[in-house]
C-alpha positions, -999 to +999 in steps of 0.1 A: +528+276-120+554+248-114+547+212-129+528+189-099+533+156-094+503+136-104+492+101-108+480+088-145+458+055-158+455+050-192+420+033-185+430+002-206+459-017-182+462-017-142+496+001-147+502+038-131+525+065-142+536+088-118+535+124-143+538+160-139+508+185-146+504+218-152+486+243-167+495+252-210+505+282-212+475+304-225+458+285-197+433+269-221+448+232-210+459+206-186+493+195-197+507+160-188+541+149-190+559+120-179+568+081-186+597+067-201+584+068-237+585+108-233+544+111-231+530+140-231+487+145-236+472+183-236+434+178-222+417+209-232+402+227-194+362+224-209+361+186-213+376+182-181+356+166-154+360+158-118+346+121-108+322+118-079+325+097-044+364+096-046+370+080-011+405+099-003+396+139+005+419+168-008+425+147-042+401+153-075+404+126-101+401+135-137+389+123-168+381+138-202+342+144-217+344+127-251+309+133-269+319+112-301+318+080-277+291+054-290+256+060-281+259+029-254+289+043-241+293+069-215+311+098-231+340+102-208+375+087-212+386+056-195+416+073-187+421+088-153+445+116-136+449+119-100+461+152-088+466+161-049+484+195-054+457+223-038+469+252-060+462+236-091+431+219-077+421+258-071+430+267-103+410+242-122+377+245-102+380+286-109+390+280-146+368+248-153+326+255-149+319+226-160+345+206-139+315+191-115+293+183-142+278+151-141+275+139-174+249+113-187+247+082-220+236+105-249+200+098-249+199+089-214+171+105-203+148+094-227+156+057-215+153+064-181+120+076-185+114+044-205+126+018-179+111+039-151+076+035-171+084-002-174+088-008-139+059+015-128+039-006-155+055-038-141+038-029-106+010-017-120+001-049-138+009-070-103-010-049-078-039-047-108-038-079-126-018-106-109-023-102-071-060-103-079-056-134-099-035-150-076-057-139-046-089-156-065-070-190-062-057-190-030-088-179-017-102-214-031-073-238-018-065-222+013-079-244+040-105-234+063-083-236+098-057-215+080-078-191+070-098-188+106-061-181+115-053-153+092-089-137+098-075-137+137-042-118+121-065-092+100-084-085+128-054-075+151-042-054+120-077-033+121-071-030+153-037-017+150-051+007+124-078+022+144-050+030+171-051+004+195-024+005+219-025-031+226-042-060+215-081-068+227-080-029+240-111-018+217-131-054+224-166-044+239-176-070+261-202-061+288-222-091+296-258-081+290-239-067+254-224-099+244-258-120+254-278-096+229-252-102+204-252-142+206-288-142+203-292-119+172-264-143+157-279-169+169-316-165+150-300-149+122-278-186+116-306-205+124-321-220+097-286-209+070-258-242+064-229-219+073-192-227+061-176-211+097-181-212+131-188-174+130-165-151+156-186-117+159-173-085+176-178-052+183-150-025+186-152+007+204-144+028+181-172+059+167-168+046+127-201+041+115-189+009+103-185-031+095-167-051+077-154-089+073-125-107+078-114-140+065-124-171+085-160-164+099-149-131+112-174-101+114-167-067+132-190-039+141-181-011+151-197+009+182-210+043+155-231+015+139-253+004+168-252+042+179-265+056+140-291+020+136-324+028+136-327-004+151-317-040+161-330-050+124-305-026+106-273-035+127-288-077+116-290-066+080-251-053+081-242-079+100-259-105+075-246-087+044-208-091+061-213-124+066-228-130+032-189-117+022-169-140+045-192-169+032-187-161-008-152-161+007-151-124-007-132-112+027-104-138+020-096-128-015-101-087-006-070-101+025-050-118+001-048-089-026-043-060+005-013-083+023+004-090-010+004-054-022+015-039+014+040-067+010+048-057-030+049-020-020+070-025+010+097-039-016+094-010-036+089+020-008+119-001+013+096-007+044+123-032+056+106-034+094+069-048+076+054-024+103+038+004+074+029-030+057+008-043+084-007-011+087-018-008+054-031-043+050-055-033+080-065+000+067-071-019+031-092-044+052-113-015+066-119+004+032-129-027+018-148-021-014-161-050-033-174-054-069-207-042-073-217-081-084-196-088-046-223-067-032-247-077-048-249-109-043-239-100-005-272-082-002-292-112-017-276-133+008-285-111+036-320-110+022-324-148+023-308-151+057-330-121+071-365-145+053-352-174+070-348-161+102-382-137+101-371-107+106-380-078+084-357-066+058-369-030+061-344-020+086-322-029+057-341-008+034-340+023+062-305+020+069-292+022+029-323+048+022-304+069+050-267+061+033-282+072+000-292+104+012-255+114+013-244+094-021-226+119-042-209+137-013-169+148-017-161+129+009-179+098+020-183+088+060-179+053+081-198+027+058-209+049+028-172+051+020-164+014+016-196+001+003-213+013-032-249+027-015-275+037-038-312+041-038-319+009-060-300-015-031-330-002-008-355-005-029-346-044-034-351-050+006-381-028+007-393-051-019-385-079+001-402-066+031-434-061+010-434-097+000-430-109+038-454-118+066-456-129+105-419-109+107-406-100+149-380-075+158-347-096+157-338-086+196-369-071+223-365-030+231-345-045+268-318-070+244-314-039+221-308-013+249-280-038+260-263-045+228-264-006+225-242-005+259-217-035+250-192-009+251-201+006+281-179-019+308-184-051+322 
């Protein structure tokens, strides 16, 4: 094979030398002549290697695998040969195997698994450790108004995760619905110093479910009223959500849930904030709160329940039903975001044992109505 022009950079100056390459003879080789000093370098075929994303086709760019480099060097010479003649690009891809081979720092690995459990442990410790912190104190400075807003802004997020097409589309709002509603709000507030102006709705959706949002916002969905026992179940969920959006629990949970979706759309490179949203409303949804959160959610719900005279057994019925299916593989509607056990109803059946001169929070009519809010206008 005749000598082919090539191209050659000693990797230490800017300046080229146009060479002639071929193969030793033997064939176990590159040989490089050329310059006016009379240079001539022998790089032996196996520590040859071809470098990746060249940007001009039909040319392969050489360099030599050195494996005495330092440890925090990458073992391949700085010097490069640039060769465009196809026979002897043939020839060295059939004679080289290791021509393509991608080689790595000695050691490489092991660091890459290092920094890769840094960063995972970086993300760890914000989602875990920082977002939570951060969400406890902007919880306590961020002003009422703003937070009614955001609550608006979660809600539309739930919404979007339940697979509303358009804003408002899952609102139940027949008349005779919403007037039931209003008045079991209204006699459960009466008598409790509330923090909002509380914004209650119910969502057509079958979830046996309810949850809170920031800003005196409260959702139930339609599967609750449907499962209830009664109009004093669906007042004792709705009391133990508002007990959440008034320990300001809801904002904090909203804080943590749109600051990870915004932390993991960084690292997943969600650059639209559309899987984002989504996420902070199906975070919002699964809501689960400490077990001293619940707690103390219950308690409120209890005292608001007294103050208002309605029984708290429909309280103890509806989590004597959810603990029935404690333990399950997978947990349905509101057993699945709330820690149910037998203990939480036998606190409100407690309760109930301690009250007296108790009504029904809505008449058999009112809760026949609220039971068709979703059924049209």
């Amino acid at each position: 094979m005749l000598p082919s022009p090539a191209r050659y950079y000693d990797g230490t100056s800017a300046a080229r030398r146009d060479v002639r390459v071929m193969l030793a003879e033997g064939g176990g080789a590159l040989t490089i002549l050329g310059g006016a000093e009379g240079m001539r370098e022998d790089w032996p075929l196996p520590m040859l290697r071809a470098l990746p994303g060249q940007a001009v086709p039909r040319q392969l760019v050489l360099t030599l695998y050195q494996p005495q480099n330092t440890r925090d060097a990458m073992p391949l010479s700085p010097a490069r040969l640039t060769i465009r003649d196809p026979e002897l690009i043939a020839a060295l891809r059939a004679r080289c195997p290791r021509l393509m081979r991608r080689e790595r720092r000695p050691r490489a690995t092991g660091r890459i698994l290092k920094r890769g459990g840094l960063a995972v442990g970086a993300v760890a410790m914000m989602l875990f450790v920082i977002l939570p912190r951060m969400a406890d104190t902007l919880a306590t400075l961020l002003p009422i108004e703003r937070e009614v807003a955001f609550g608006r802004a979660v809600v539309s997020q739930i919404e979007m995760a339940l697979g509303a097409a358009d804003l408002g589309a899952l609102d139940c709002d027949a008349p005779a619905g919403r007037d039931a509603l209003d008045l079991m709000v209204a006699r459960l507030s009466d008598g409790t110093d509330l923090s909002y102006d509380l914004q209650i709705k119910v969502l057509n959706h079958p979830m046996v479910n309810a949850f809170a949002a920031p800003g005196g916002h409260v959702v139930l969905m339609r599967g609750l009223l449907d499962e209830a026992s009664g109009p004093d179940a669906v007042a004792a969920v709705l009391a133990h959500e508002i007990g959440h959006v008034e320990a300001r629990d809801a904002t904090r949970h909203a804080l943590r849930a749109a600051g990870s979706a915004g932390l993991l759309s960084m690292v997943m490179g969600d650059v639209t904030g559309g899987a984002a949203a989504v996420f902070l409303g199906e975070q919002v949804l699964q809501a689960s709160y400490t077990r001293e959160a619940e707690t103390e959610a219950d308690l409120f719900a209890l005292g608001m329940l007294g103050r208002a005279g309605v029984s708290s057994q429909g309280m103890a019925d509806f989590f004597d039903g959810l603990a029935e299916e404690e333990g399950d593989i997978a947990l349905p509607g509101y057993l699945s975001s709330h820690p149910v056990s037998a203990a939480r109803a036998d606190r409100a059946a407690a309760h109930a044992d301690g009250q007296s001169g108790t009504q029904p929070i809505l008449d058999a009519a009112a809760w026949q109505d609220l039971q068709s809010i979703c059924d049209g206008g």
